[in-house]
Backbone as a chain_set.jsonl record, in Angstrom:
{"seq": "XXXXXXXXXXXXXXXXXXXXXXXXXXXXXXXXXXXXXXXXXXXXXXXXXXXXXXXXXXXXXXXXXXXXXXXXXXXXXXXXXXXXXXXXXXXXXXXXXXXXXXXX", "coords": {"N": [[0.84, -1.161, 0.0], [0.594, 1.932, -0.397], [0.983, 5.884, -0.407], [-0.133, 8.575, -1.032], [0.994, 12.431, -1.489], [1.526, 12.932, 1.158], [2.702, 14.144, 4.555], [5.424, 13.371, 6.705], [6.716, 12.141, 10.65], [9.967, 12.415, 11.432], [10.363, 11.493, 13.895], [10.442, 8.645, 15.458], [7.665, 6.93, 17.02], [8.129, 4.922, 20.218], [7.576, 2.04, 22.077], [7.311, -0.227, 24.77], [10.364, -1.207, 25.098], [11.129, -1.1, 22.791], [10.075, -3.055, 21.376], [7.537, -2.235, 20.3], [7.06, -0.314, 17.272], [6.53, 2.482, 15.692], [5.496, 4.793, 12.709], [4.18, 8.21, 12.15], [2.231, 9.004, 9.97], [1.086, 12.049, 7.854], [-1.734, 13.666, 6.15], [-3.292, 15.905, 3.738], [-6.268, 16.663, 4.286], [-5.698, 16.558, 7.191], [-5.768, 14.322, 8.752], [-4.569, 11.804, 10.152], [-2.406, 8.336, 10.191], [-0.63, 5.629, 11.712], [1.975, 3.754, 10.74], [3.279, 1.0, 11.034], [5.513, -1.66, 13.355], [5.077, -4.793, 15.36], [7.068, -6.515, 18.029], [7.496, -10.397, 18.666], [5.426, -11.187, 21.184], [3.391, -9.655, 24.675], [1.205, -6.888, 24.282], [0.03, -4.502, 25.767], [-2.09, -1.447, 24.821], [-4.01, 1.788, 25.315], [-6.39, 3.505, 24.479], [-6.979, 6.787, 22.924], [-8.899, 8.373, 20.9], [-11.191, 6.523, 18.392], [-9.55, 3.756, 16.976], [-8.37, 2.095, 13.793], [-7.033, -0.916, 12.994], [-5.043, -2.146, 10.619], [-3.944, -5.442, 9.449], [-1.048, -5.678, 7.761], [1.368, -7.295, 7.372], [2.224, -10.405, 8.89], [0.643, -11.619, 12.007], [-1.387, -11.92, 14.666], [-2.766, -11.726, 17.902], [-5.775, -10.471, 19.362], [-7.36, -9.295, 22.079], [-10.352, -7.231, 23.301], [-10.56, -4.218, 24.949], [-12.419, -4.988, 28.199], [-13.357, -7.878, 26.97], [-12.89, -11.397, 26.845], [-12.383, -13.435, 25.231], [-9.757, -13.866, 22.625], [-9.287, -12.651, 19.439], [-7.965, -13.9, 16.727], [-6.13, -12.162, 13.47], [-4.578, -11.764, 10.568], [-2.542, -11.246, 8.075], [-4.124, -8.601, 5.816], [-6.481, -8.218, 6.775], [-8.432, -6.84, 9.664], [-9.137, -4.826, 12.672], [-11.44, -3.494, 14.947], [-11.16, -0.519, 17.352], [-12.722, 0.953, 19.553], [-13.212, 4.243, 21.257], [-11.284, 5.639, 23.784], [-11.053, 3.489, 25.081], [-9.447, 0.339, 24.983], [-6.609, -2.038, 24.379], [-5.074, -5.739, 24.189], [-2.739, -6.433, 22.526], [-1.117, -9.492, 20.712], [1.397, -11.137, 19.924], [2.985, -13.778, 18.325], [5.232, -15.308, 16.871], [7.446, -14.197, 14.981], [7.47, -10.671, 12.766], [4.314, -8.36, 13.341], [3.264, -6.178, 11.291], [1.179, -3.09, 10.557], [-0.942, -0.728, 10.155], [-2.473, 1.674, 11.845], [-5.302, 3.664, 11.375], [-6.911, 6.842, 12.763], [-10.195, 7.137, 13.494], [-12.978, 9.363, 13.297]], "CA": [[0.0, 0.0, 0.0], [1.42, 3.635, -0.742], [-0.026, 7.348, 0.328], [0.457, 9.728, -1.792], [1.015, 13.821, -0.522], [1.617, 13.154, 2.886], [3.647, 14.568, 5.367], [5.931, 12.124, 8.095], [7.112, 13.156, 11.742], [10.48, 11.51, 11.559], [10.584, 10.989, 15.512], [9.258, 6.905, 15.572], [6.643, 6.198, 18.149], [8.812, 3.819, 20.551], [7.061, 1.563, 23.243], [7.686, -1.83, 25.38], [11.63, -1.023, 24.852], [11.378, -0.862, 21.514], [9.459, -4.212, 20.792], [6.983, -2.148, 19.285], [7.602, 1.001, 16.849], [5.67, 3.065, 14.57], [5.732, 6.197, 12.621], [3.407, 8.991, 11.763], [1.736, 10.001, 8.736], [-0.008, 12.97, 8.399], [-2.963, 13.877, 5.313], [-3.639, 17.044, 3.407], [-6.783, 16.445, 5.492], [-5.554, 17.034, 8.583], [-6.104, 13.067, 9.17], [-3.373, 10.572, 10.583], [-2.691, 7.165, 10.548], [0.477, 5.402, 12.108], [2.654, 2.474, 10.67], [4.095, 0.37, 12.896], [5.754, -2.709, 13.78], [5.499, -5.401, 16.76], [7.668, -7.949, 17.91], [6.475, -10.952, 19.626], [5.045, -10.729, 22.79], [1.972, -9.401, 24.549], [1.649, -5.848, 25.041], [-1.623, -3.577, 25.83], [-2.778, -0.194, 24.562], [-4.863, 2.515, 25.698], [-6.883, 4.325, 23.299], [-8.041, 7.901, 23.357], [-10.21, 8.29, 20.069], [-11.222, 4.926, 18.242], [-8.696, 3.445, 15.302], [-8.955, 0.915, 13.013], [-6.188, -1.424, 12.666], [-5.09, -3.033, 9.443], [-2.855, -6.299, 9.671], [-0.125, -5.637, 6.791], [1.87, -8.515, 7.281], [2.528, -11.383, 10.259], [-0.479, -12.107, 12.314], [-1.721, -11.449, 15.794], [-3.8, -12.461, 18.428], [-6.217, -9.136, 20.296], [-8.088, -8.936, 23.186], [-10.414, -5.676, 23.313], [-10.717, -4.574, 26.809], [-13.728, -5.608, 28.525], [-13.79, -8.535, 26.679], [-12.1, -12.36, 27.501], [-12.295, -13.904, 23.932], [-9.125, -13.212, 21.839], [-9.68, -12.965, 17.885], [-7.122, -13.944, 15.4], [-5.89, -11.661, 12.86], [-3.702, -12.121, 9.799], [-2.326, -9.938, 6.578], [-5.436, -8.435, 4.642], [-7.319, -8.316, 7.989], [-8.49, -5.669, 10.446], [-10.161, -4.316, 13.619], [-11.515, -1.759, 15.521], [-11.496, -0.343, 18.92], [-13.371, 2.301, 20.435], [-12.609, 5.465, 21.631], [-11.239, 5.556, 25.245], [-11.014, 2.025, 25.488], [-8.132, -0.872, 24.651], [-6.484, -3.55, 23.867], [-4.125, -6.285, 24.484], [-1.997, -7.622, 21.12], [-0.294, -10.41, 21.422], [2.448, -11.488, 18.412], [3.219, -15.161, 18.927], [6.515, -15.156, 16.482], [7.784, -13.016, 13.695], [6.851, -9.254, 13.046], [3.321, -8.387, 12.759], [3.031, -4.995, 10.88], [0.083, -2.622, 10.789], [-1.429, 0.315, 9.476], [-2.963, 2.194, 12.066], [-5.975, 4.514, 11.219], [-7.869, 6.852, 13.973], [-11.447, 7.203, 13.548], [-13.611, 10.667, 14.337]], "C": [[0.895, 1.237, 0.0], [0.425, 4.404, -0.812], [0.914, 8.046, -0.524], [0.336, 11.051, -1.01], [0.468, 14.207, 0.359], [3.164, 13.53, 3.612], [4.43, 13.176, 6.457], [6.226, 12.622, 9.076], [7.999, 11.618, 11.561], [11.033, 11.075, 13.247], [9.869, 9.69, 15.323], [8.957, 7.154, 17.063], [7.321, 4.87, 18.909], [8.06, 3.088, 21.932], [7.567, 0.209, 23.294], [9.393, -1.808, 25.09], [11.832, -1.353, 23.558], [10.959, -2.122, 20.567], [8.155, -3.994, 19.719], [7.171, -0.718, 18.619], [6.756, 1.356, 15.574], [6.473, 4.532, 14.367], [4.609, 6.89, 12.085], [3.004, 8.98, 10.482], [0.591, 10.657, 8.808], [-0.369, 13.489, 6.872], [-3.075, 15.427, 5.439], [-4.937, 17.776, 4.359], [-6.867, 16.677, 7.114], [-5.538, 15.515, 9.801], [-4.178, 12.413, 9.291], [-3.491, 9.404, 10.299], [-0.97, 6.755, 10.989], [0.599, 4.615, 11.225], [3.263, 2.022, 10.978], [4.461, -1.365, 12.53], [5.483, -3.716, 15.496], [5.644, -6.843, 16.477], [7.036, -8.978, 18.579], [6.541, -10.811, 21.116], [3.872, -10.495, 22.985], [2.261, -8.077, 25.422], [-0.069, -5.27, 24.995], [-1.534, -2.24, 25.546], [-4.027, 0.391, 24.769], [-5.178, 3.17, 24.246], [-7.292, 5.531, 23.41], [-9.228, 8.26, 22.032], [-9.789, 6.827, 19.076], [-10.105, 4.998, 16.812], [-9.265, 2.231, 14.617], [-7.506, 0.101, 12.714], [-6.046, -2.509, 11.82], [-4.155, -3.578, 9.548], [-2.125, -6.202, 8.479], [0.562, -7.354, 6.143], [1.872, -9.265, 8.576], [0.657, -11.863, 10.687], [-0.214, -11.943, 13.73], [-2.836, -11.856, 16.465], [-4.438, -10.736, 19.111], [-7.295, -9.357, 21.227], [-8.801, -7.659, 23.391], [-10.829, -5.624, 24.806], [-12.34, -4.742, 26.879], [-14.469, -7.159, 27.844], [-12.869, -9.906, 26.741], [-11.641, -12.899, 26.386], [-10.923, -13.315, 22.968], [-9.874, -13.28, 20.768], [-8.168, -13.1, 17.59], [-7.262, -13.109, 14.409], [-4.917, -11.775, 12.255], [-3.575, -10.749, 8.703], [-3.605, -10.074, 6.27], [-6.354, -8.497, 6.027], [-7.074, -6.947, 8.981], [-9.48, -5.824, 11.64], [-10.207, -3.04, 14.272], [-11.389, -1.692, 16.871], [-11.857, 1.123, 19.059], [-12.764, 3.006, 21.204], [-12.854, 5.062, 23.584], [-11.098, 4.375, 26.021], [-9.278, 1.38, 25.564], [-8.049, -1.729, 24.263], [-5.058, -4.236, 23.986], [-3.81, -7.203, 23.158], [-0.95, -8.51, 21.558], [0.492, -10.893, 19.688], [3.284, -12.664, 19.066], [4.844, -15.856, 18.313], [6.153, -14.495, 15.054], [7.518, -11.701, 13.881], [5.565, -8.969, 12.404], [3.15, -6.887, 12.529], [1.817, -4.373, 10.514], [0.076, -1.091, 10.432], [-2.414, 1.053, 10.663], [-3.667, 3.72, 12.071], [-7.006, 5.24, 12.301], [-9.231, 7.722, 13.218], [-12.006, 8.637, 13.491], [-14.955, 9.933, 14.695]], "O": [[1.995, 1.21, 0.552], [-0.722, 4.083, -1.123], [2.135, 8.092, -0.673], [-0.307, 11.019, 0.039], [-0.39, 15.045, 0.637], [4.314, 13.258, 3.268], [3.803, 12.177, 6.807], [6.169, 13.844, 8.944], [7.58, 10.462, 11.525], [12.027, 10.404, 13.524], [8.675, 9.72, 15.025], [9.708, 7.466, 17.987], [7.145, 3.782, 18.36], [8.049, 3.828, 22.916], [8.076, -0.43, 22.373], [9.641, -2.952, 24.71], [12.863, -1.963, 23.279], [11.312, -2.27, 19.397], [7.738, -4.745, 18.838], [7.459, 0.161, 19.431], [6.423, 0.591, 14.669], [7.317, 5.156, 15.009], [3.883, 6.14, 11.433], [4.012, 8.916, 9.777], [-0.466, 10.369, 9.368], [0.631, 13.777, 6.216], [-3.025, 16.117, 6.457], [-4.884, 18.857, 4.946], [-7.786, 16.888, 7.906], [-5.391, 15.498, 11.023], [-3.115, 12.604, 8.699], [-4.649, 9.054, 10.072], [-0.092, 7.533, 10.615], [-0.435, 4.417, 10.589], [4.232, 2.651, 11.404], [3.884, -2.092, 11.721], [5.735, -3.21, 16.59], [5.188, -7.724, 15.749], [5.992, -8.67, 19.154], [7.407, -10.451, 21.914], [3.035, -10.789, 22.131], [2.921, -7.898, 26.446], [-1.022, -5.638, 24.308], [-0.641, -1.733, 26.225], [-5.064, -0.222, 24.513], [-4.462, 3.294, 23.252], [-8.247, 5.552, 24.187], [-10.411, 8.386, 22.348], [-8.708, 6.247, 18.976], [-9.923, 5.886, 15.979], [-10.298, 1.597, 14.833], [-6.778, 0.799, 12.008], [-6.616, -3.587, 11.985], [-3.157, -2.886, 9.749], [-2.757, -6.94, 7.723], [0.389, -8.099, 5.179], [1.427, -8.583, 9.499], [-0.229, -12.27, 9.936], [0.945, -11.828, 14.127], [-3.817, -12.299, 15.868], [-3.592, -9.865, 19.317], [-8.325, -9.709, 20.652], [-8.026, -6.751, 23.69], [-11.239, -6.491, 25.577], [-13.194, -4.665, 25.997], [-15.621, -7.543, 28.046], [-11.705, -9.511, 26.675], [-10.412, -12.948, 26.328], [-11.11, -12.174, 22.546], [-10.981, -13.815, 20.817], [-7.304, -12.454, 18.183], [-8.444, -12.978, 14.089], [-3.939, -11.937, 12.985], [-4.229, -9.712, 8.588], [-4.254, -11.118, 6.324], [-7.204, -9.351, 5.774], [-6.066, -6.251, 9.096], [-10.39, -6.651, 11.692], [-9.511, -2.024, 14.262], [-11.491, -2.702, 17.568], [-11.282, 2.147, 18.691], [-11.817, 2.584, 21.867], [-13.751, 4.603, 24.292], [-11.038, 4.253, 27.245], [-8.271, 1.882, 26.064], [-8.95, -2.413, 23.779], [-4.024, -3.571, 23.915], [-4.346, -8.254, 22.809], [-0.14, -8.364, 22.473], [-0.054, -10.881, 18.585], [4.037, -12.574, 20.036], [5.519, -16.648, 18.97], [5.141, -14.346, 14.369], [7.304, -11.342, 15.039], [5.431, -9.18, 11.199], [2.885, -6.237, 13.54], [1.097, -5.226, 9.995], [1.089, -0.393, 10.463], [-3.553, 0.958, 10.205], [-3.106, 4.726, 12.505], [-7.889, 4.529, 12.78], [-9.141, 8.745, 12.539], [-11.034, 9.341, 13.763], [-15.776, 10.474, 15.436]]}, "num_chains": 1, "name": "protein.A"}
């Protein structure tokens, strides 16, 4: 996938010591979305308005908060989470890469 005339913030987004890492892009729009990597493991995120996350490559297991059930997720696959909420990803081996888009 490729974005055409957009801006980047080359500071990367670094969390869990660097197991997981993203970077910005920013829309004529005024709209964002991150792209990001994570390694395996299981890490949790807070949300403040909702995104949509698109699995690129690898595959992933998520937990949304309030709820016990993981789902499975692979390349060509996505989900959402609600604003103010969370979620716990879990990456079982390899790198599972992602496209994150936030919502209004």
């Amino acid at each position: 996938m490729t974005f055409s005339n957009v801006s980047t913030v080359a500071r990367a987004n670094v969390y869990f010591n660097g197991r997981v890492v993203s970077h910005t892009i920013l829309f004529p729009d005024n709209s964002k979305k991150t792209l990001g990597l994570i390694y395996d493991g299981s890490y949790h995120f807070g949300t403040e308005a909702a995104e949509r996350m698109e699995i690129t490559d690898g595959a992933c297991e998520v937990v949304l908060d309030g709820q016990t059930e993981s789902k499975s997720y692979a390349a060509g696959s996505a989900f959402e989470v609600p604003a103010n909420s969370g979620f716990t990803i879990s990456v079982g081996e390899g790198i599972c890469q992602y496209i994150c888009s936030f919502l209004s």
